[in-house]
C-alpha positions as CSV (number, residue, x, y, z in Angstrom):
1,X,-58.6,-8.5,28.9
2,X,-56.8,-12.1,28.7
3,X,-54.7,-13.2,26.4
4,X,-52.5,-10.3,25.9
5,X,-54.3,-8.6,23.2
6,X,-55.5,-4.9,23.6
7,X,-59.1,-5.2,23.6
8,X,-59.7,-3.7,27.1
9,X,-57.5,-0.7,26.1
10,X,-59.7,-0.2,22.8
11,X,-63.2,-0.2,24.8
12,X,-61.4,1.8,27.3
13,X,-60.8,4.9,24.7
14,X,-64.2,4.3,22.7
15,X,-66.3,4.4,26.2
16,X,-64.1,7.9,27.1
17,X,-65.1,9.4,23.6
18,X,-68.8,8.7,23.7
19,X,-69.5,9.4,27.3
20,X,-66.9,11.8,27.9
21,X,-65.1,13.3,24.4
22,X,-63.8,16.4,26.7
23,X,-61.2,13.5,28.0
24,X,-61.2,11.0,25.1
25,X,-61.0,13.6,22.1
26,X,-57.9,14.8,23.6
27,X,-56.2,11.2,24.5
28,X,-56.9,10.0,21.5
29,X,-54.9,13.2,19.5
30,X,-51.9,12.7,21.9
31,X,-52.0,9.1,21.4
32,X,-51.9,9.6,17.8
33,X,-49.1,12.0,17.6
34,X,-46.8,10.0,20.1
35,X,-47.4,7.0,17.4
36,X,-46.4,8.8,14.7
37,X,-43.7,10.2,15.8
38,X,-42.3,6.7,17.5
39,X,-43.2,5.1,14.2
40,X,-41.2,7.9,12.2
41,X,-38.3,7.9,14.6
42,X,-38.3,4.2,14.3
43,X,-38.4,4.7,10.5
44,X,-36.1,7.4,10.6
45,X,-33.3,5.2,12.3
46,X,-33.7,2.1,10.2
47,X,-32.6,3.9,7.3
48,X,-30.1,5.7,8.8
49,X,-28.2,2.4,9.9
50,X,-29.2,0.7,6.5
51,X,-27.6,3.7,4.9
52,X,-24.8,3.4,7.1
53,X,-23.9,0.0,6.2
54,X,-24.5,0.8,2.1
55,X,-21.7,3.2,2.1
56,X,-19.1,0.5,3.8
57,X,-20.6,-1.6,0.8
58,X,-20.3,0.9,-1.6
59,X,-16.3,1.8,-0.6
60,X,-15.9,-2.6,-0.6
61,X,-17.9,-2.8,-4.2
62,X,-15.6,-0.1,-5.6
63,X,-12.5,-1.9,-4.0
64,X,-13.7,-5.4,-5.8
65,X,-14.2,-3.9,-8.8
66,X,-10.7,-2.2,-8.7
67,X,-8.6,-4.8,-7.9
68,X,-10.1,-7.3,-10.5
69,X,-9.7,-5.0,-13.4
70,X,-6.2,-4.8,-12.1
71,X,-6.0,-8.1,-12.3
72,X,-7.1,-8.7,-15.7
73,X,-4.0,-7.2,-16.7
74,X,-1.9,-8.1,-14.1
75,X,-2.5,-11.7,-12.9
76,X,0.4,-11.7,-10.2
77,X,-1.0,-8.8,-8.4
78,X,-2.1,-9.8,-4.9
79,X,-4.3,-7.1,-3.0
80,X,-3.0,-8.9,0.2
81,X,0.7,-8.5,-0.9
82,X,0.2,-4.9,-2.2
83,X,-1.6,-4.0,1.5
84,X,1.4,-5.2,3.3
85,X,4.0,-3.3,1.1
86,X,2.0,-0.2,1.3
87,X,2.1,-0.9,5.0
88,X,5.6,-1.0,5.2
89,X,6.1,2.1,2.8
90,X,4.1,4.0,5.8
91,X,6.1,3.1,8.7
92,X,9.2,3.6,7.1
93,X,7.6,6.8,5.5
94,X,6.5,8.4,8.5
95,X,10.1,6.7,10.4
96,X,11.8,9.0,8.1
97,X,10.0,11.9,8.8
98,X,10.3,11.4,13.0
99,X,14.0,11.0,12.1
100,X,14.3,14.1,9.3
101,X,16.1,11.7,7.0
102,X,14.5,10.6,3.7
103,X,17.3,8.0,2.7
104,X,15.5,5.0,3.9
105,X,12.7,6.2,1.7
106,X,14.6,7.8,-1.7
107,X,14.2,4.9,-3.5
108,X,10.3,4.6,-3.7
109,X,9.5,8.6,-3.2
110,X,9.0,10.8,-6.4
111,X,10.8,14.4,-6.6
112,X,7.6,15.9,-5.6
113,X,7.4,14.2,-2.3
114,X,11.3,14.5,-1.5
115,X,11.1,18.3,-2.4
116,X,8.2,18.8,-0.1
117,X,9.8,16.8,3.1
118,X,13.1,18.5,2.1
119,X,12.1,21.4,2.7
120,X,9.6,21.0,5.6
121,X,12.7,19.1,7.4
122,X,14.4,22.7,6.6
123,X,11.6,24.5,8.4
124,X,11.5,22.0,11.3
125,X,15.2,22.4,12.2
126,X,15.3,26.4,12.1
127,X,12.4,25.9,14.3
128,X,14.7,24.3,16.7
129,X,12.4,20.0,17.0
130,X,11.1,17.5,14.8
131,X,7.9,15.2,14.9
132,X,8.0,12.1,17.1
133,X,4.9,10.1,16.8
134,X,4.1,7.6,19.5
135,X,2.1,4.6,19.4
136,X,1.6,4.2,15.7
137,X,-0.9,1.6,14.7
138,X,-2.2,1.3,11.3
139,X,-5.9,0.5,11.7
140,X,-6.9,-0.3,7.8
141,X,-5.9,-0.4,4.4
142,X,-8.1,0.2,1.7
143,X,-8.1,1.1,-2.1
144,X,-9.6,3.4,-2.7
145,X,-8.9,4.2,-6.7
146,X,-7.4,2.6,-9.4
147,X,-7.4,4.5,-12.9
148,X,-5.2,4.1,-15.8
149,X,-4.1,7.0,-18.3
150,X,-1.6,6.8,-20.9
151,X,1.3,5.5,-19.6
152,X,0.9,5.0,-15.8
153,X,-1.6,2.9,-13.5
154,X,-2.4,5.2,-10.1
155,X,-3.2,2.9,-7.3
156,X,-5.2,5.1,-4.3
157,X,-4.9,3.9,-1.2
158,X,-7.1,5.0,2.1
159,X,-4.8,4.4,5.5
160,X,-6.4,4.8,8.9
161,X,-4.3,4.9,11.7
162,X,-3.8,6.4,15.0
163,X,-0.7,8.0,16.9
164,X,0.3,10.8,19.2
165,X,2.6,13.2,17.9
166,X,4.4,15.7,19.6
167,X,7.0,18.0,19.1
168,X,10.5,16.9,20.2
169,X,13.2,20.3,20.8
170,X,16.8,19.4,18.8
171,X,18.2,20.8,21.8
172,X,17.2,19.4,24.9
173,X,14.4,16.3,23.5
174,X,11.4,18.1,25.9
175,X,8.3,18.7,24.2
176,X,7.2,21.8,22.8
177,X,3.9,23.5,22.3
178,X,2.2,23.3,18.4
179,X,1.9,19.5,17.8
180,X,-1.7,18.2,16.6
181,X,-3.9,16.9,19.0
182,X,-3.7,12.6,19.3
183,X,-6.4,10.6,18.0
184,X,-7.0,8.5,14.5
185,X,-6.5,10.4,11.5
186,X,-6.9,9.3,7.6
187,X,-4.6,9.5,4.6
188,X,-4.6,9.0,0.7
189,X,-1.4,7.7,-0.6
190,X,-1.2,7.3,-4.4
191,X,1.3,5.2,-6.1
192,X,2.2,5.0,-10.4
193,X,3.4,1.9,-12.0
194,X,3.7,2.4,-15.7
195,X,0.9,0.6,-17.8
196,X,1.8,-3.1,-18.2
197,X,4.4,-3.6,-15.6
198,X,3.9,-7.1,-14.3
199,X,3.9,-8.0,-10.6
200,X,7.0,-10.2,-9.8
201,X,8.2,-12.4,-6.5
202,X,10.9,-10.0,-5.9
203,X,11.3,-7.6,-3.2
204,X,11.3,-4.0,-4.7
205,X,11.7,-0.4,-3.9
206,X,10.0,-0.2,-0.6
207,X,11.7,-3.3,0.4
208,X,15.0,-1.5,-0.3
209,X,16.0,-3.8,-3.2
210,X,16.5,-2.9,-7.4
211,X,12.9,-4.7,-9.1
212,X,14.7,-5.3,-11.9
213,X,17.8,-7.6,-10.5
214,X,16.8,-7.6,-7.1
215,X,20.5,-6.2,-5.5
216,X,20.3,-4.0,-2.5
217,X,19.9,-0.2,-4.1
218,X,22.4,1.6,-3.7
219,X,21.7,5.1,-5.4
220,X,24.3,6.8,-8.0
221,X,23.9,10.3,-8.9
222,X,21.4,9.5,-11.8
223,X,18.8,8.0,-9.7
224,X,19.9,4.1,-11.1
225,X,20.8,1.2,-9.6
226,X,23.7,0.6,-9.4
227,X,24.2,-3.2,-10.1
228,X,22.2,-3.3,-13.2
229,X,21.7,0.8,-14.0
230,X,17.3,0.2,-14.1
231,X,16.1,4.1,-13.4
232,X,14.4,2.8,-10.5
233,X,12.0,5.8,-10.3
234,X,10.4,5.7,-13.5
235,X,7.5,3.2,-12.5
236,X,9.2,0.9,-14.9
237,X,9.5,-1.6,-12.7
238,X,7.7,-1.1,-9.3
239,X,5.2,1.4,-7.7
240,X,6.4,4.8,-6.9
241,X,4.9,6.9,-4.3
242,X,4.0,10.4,-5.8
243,X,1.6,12.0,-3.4
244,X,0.2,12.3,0.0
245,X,-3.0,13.9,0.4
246,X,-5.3,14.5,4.2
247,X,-8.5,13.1,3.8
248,X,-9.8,16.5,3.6
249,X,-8.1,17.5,0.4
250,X,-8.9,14.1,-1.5
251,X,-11.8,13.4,-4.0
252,X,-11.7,10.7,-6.4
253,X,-10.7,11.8,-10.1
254,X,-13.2,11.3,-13.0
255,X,-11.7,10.1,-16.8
256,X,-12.5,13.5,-18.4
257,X,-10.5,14.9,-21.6
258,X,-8.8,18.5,-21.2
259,X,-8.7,20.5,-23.7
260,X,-4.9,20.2,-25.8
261,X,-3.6,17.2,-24.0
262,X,-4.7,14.6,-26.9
263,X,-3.8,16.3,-29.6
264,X,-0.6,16.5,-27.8
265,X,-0.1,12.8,-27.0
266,X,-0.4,12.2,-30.7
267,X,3.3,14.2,-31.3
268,X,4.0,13.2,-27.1
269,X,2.3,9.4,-26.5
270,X,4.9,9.4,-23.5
271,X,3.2,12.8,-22.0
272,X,1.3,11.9,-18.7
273,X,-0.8,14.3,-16.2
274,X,0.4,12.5,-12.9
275,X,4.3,13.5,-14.4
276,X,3.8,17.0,-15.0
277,X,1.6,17.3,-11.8
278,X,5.1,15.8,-9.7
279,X,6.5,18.6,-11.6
280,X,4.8,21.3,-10.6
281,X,4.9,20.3,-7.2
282,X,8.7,20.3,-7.4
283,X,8.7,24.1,-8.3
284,X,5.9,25.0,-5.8
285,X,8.2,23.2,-3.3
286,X,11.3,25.1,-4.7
287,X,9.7,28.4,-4.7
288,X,9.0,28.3,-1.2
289,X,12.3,27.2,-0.3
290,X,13.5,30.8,-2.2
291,X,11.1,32.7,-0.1
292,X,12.3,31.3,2.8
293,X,16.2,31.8,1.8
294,X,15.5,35.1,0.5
295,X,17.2,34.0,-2.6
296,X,16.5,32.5,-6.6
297,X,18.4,29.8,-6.9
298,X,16.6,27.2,-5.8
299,X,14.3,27.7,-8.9
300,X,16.8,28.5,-11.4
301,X,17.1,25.2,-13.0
302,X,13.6,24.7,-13.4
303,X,11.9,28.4,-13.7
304,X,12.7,30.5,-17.1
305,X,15.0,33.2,-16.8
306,X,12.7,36.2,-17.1
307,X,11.2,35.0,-14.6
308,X,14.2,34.1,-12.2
309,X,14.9,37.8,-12.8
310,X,11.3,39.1,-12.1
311,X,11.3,37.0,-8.6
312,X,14.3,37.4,-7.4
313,X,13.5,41.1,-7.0
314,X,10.6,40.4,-5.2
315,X,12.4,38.2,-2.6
316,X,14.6,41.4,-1.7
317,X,13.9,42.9,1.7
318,X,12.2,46.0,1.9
319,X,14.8,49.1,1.6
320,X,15.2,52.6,3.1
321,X,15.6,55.9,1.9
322,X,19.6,54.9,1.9
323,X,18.8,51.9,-0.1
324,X,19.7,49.9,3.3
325,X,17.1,47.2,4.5
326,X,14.4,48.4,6.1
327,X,12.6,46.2,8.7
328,X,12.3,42.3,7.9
329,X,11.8,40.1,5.1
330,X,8.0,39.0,5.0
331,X,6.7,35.5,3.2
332,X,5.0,32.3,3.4
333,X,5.5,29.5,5.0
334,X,4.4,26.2,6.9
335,X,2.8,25.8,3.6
336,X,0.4,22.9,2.5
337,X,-0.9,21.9,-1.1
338,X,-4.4,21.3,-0.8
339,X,-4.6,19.9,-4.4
340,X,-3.1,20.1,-7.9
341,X,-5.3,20.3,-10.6
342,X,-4.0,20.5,-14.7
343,X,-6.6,22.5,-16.9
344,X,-4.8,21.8,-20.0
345,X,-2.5,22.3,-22.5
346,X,-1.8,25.7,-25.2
347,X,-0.5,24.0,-28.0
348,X,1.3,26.9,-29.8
349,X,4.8,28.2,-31.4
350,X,7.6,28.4,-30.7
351,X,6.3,27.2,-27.0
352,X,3.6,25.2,-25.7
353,X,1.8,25.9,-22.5
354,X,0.5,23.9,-19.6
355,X,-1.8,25.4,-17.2
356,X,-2.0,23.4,-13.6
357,X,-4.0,25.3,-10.8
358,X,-2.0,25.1,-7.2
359,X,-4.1,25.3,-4.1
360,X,-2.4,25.9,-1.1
361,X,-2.2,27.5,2.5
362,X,0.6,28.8,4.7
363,X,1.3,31.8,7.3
364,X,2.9,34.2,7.3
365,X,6.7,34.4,8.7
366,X,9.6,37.4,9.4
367,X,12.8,37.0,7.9
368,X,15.8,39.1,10.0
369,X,18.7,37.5,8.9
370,X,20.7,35.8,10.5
371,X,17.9,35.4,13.3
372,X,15.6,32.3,12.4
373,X,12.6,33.6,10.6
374,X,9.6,34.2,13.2
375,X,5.9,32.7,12.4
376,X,3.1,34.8,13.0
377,X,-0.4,33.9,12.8
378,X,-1.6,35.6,9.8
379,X,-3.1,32.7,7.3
380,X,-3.2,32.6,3.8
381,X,-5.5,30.6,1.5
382,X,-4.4,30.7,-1.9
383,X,-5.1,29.6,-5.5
384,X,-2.3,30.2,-7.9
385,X,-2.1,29.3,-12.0
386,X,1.4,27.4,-12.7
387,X,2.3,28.2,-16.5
388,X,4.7,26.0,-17.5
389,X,6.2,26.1,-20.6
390,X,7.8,23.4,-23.5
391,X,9.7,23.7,-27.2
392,X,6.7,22.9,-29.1
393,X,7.6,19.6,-30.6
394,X,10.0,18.3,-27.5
395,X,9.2,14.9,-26.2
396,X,8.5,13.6,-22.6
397,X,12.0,11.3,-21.6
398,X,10.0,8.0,-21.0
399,X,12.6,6.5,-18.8
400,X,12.6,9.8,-16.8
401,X,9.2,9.8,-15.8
402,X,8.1,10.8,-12.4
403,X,12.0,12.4,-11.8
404,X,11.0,16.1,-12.4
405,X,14.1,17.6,-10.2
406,X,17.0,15.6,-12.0
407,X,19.1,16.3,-14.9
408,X,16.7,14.9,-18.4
409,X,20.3,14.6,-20.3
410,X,22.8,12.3,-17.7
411,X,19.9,12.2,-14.7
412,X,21.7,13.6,-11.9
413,X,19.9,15.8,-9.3
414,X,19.4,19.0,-9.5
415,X,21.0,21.2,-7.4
416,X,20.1,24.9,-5.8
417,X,23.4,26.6,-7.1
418,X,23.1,30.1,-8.7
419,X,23.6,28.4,-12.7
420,X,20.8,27.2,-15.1
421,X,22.6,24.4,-16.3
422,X,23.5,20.7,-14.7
423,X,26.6,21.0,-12.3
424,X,27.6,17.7,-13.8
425,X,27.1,17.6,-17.7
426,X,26.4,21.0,-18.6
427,X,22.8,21.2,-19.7
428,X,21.1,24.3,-19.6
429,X,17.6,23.0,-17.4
430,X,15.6,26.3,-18.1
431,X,15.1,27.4,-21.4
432,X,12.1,24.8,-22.6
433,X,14.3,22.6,-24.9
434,X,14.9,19.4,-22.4
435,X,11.5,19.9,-20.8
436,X,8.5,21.9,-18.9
437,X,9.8,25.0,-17.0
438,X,7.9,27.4,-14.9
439,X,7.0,31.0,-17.3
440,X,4.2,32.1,-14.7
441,X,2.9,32.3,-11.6
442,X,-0.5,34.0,-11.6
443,X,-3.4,34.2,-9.0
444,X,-6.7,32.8,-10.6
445,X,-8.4,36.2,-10.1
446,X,-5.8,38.1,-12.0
447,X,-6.7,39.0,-15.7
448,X,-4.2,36.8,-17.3
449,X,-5.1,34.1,-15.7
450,X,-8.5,34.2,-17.2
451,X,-7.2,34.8,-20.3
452,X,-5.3,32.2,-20.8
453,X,-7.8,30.0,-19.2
454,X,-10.6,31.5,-21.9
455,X,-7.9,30.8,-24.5
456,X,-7.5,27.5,-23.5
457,X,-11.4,27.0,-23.7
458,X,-11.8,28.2,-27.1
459,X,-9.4,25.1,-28.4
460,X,-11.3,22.7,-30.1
461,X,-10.2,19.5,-28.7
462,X,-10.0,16.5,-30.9
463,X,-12.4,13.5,-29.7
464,X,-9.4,11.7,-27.6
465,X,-8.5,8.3,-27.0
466,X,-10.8,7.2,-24.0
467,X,-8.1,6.4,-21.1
468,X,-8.6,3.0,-19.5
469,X,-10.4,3.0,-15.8
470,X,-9.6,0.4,-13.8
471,X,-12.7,0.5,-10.9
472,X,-15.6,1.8,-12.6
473,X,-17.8,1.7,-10.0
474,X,-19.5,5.1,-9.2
475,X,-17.1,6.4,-12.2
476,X,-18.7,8.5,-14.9
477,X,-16.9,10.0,-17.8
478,X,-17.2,13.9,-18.0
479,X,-17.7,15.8,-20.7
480,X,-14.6,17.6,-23.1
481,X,-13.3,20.2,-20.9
482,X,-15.2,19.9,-17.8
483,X,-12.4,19.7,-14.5
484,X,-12.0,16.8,-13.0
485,X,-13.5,17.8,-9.8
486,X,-16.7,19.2,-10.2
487,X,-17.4,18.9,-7.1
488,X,-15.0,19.9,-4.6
489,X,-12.7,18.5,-2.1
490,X,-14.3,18.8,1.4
491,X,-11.6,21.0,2.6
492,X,-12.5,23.7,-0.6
493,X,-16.0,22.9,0.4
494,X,-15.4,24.4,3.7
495,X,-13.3,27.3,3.0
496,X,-16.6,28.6,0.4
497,X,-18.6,27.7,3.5
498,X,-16.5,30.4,5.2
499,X,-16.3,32.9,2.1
500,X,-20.7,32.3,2.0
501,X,-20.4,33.2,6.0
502,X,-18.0,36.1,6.5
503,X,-18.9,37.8,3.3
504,X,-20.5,41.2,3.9
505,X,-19.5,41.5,7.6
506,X,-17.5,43.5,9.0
507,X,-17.7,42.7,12.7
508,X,-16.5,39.3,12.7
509,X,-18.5,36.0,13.1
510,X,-20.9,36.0,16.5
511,X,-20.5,32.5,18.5
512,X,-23.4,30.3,17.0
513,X,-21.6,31.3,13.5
514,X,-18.3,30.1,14.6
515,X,-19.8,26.9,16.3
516,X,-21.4,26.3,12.7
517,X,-18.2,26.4,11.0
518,X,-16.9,24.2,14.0
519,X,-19.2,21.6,13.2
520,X,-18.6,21.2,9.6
521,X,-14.8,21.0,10.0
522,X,-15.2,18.3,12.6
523,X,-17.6,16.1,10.2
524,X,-15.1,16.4,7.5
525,X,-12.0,15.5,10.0
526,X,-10.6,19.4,9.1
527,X,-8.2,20.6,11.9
528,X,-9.0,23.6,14.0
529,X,-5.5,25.1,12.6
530,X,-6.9,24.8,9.1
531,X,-10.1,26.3,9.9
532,X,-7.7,29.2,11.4
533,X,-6.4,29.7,8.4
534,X,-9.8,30.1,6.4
535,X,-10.9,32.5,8.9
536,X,-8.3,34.3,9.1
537,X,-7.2,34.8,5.2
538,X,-11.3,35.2,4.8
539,X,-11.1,38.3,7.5
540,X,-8.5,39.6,5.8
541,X,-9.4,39.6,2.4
542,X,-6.7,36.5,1.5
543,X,-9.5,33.6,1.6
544,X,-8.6,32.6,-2.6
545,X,-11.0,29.7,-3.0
546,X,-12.9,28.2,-5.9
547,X,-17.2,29.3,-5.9
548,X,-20.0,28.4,-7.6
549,X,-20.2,29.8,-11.5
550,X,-24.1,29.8,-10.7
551,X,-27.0,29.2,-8.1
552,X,-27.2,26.0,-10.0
553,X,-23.7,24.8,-8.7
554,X,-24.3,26.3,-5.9
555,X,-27.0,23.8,-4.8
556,X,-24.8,21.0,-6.3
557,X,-21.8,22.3,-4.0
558,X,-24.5,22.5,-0.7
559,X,-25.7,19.2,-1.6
560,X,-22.2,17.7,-1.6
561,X,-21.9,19.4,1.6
562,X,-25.0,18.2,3.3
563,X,-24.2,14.3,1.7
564,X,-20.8,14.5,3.7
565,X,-22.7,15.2,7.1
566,X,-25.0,12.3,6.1
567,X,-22.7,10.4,5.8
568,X,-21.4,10.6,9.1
569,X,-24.8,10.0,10.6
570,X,-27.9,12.9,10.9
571,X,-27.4,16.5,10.1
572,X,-26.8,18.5,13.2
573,X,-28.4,21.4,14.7
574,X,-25.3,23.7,13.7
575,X,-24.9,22.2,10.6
576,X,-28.3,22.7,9.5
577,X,-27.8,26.8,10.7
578,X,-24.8,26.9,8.4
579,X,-26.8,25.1,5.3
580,X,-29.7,27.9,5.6
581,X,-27.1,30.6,6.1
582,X,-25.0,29.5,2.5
583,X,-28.9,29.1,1.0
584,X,-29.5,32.7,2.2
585,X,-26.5,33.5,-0.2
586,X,-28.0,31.9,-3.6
587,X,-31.3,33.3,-2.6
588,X,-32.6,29.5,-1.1
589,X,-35.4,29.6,1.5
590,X,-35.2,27.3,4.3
591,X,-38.1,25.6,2.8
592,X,-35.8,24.8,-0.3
593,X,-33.1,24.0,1.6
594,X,-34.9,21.4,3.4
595,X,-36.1,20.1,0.3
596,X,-32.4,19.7,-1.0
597,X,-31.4,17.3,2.4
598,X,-34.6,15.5,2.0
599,X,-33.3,14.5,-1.8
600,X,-29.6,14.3,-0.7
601,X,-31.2,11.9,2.1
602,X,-33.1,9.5,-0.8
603,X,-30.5,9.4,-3.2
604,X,-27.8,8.3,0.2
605,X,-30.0,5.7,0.6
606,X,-30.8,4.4,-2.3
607,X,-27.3,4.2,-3.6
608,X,-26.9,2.2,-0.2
609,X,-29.4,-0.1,-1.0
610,X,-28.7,-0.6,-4.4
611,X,-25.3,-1.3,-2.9
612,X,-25.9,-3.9,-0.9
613,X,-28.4,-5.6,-3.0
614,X,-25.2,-5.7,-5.7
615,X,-22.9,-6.6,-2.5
616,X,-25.0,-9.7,-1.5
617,X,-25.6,-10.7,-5.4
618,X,-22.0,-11.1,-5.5
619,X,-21.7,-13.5,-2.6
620,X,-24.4,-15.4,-3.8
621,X,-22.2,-16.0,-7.0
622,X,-19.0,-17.3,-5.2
């Protein structure tokens, strides 16, 4: 017919299903199916690009909302000028680390940081090259958290950049084989400023200069400046860098309450969770640079003496018959801390104890001395309880904050001699009375773990002071007691994925299983070396990782899961295999799995739409 309309078509299928329904019953079923399936595609890919363009409004809403609470308190802060400092802090950052030389970056690095580089350039030069990355661009800066507790502000920041890194040799500057594979990659870098430090004009830390007077640092031996003595680490005065986290192993934190920690800011208002987390990652750091020595003194300044004596015997080699060593020294190395997360405090007499859960990975090296020690490529996945100990009654050194491996009396740096006391004043560092030392190092599974973890449950925590959150949006408080991250990071989520898939088999994984796995660890930008790892701790029996308490959690976690491959677009075939597989576990048909990624689909998209409607009411208002 004329005029573009479909008239002739219509008369065309009603004359075929009168006169001859063996042709038009048929055409008419095919026709029907094509257009639902065209209009559900259709459907299907509208709200997948909707839902797309909700989560970039839901990271820009949370980043608004951030920075103005900042703000509020802070009236000098720029977003523009902090971006550009934290830009500079990563070039010189990752300068230093092509160059195996931190003192570009000591002035703006806590302990934790310099103790983990420190030793990783240690490990690097035995090995005989050091990391050169090549065309380094940093693609975006965005925050991505800004919380305040007690006596710091933490300032989260998501970097995306790309580079090519390769592995230089000391001796002869060719390449060698074991760098990671070029491309962009993501980074959390999280900075503390102590609550109500003011934004000035001055160039500070990262810029090389003292915040406080503004003279070039120069560094004494107590970490001050020189011109004007300002600790310049303390977050006093400017933002410190305390932690670098892969995009896999970051989550945002919830304001939650642990059990002990108020009742010990009422004696302690000083006591902070970000300092004694630096802490502990100074002794993690310390201890590995003992296993990798063969000897105790890197950890005898901060680690109690029973327990200096109890590891140093395990850090002998293996002996003969004669008493002579026996084949080589095994231990970990290569390690990486996947998180750091504090369950609470033990208020008790004469000590108090702080329990922080270490998650890490490493492989496995032998130690012949005086050969360098040889990697292998057994993996380990681990999950360890720090018990640190304290004087009941001692008090966090305010100015000292966020300088966990120098001297609390004069300030100096600790050193790796064989005494428990400060080289330069005297103190003894490792009895409890200056500060928290290390009492415990206990895997999660073992029995006294639990025990002090069910000790620390049954505390009755007073109702605390609710801490200040700066970026509420998408931030609810959790209740007394409940860990910060409920839901894991996606690099724990994976390793359970593994745990859910290897568990009961004894021949290994078959091809579509490992292809699964594959697929997850790609979504959630996890490297193939890490996946190694998992797999092969997990065939081994050394896969440590957190699981569900019950099928309940279980959903939640696989529902996390399946909202992370959403995110990145449509669930894929493998990915969808691996899902049913975990579901299999928790007794969850494929019918109830599908009914899980249908909800985790709806509630994606309406957050994304709820997004953007809040995204554009703003605009309309400026």
């Amino acid at each position: 017919g004329g005029g573009g309309n479909n008239s002739g078509l219509v008369y065309l299928i009603i004359w075929l299903l009168v006169d001859h329904p063996a042709i038009g019953i048929p055409t008419v079923i095919v026709i029907g199916i094509g257009y639902y399936f065209t209009h559900t595609s259709v459907k299907g890919y509208v709200r997948g690009q909707r839902t797309q363009r909700g989560l970039v409004a839901i990271d820009a809403n949370r980043e608004a909302e951030a920075i103005a609470a900042l703000q509020q308190r802070d009236t000098e802060f720029s977003v523009d000028r902090f971006y550009a400092r934290v830009q500079t802090a990563f070039v010189k950052v990752q300068d230093a680390w092509c160059k195996q030389n931190l003192t570009p970056v000591r002035p703006f690095v806590s302990d934790g940081v310099h103790e983990r580089f420190s030793l990783q350039f240690s490990e690097q030069k035995e090995e005989g090259y050091h990391d050169q990355m090549d065309d380094l661009a940093i693609n975006s800066v965005q925050m991505a958290q800004l919380t305040s507790e007690s006596v710091f502000d933490a300032a989260t920041v998501r970097i995306d950049a790309t580079s090519t890194d390769r592995h230089i040799s000391l001796a002869d500057g060719h390449d060698m084989p074991g760098a990671d594979a070029p491309g962009p990659f993501a980074e959390y870098w999280t900075f503390l400023r102590r609550r109500g430090a003011k934004t000035t004009d001055k160039d500070g830390l990262i810029e090389g200069n003292c915040p406080n007077c503004g003279a070039a640092i120069e560094l004494n031996a107590g970490a001050q400046c020189s011109s004007c003595h300002a600790l310049l680490r303390s977050g006093q005065y400017d933002w410190v860098l305390v932690e670098i986290s892969q995009e896999s192993e970051w989550r945002p934190e919830y304001p939650h309450a642990l059990p002990g920690v108020a009742e010990l800011q009422l004696n302690d208002p000083d006591f902070d969770i970000a300092d004694l987390e630096d802490r502990v990652s100074v002794m993690f750091w310390r201890k590995c640079r003992a296993d990798r020595l063969g000897k105790i003194d890197p950890l005898r300044k901060v680690a109690t003496a029973n327990f200096c004596d109890f590891y140093s015997k395990l850090l002998l080699p293996t002996s003969g018959p004669d008493g002579a060593p026996h084949g080589p020294r095994s231990f970990w190395g290569d390690c990486a801390v996947g998180g750091l997360e504090t369950h609470g405090v033990i208020r008790g007499e004469p000590m108090d104890r702080a329990l922080v859960e270490v998650r890490w990975s490493g492989l496995m090296f032998q130690a012949s001395p005086p050969k360098t020690p040889v990697r292998s490529t057994y993996g380990n996945v681990a999950r360890h309880l720090y018990v640190l100990v304290r004087t009941a009654g001692v008090k966090t050194n305010a100015g000292g904050g966020i300088s966990s491996a120098h001297c609390p009396n004069c300030g100096a740096p600790i050193s790796d001699d064989s005494s428990d006391a400060c080289r330069f004043c005297g103190t003894v560092l490792n009895d409890g009375t200056r500060g928290w030392v290390l009492e415990q190092i206990l895997p999660m599974t073992d029995a006294k773990a639990r025990d002090l973890l069910m000790k620390l449950a049954m505390q009755t925590p007073p109702v605390p002071a609710t801490p200040a959150t700066l970026g509420a949006a998408g931030m609810v408080a959790t209740p007394v007691g409940v860990p910060a991250k409920v839901i894991p990071e996606p690099v724990t989520l994976l390793a359970w994925a593994v745990q859910s898939v290897t568990s009961g088999s004894s021949s290994g994984l078959d091809a579509s299983e490992m292809q699964m796995l594959q697929a997850v660890a790609q979504r959630c930008n996890i490297s193939s070396e890490q996946l190694r790892r998992m797999l092969d701790a997990a065939q081994n029996g050394r896969l440590a990782t957190r699981e569900p308490m019950d099928a309940q959690q279980a959903e939640q976690w696989l529902g996390e899961m399946m909202t992370a491959a959403l995110a990145g677009g449509d669930v894929t075939g493998e990915e969808l295999r691996l899902f049913n597989s975990i579901g299999t576990r928790y007794r969850l048909s494929a019918y109830d799995v599908g009914m899980l990624l249908k909800r985790q689909k709806n509630s994606l998209y309406n957050n994304a739409v709820e997004a953007l409607r809040y995204r554009k009411l703003q605009a309309s208002q400026t």
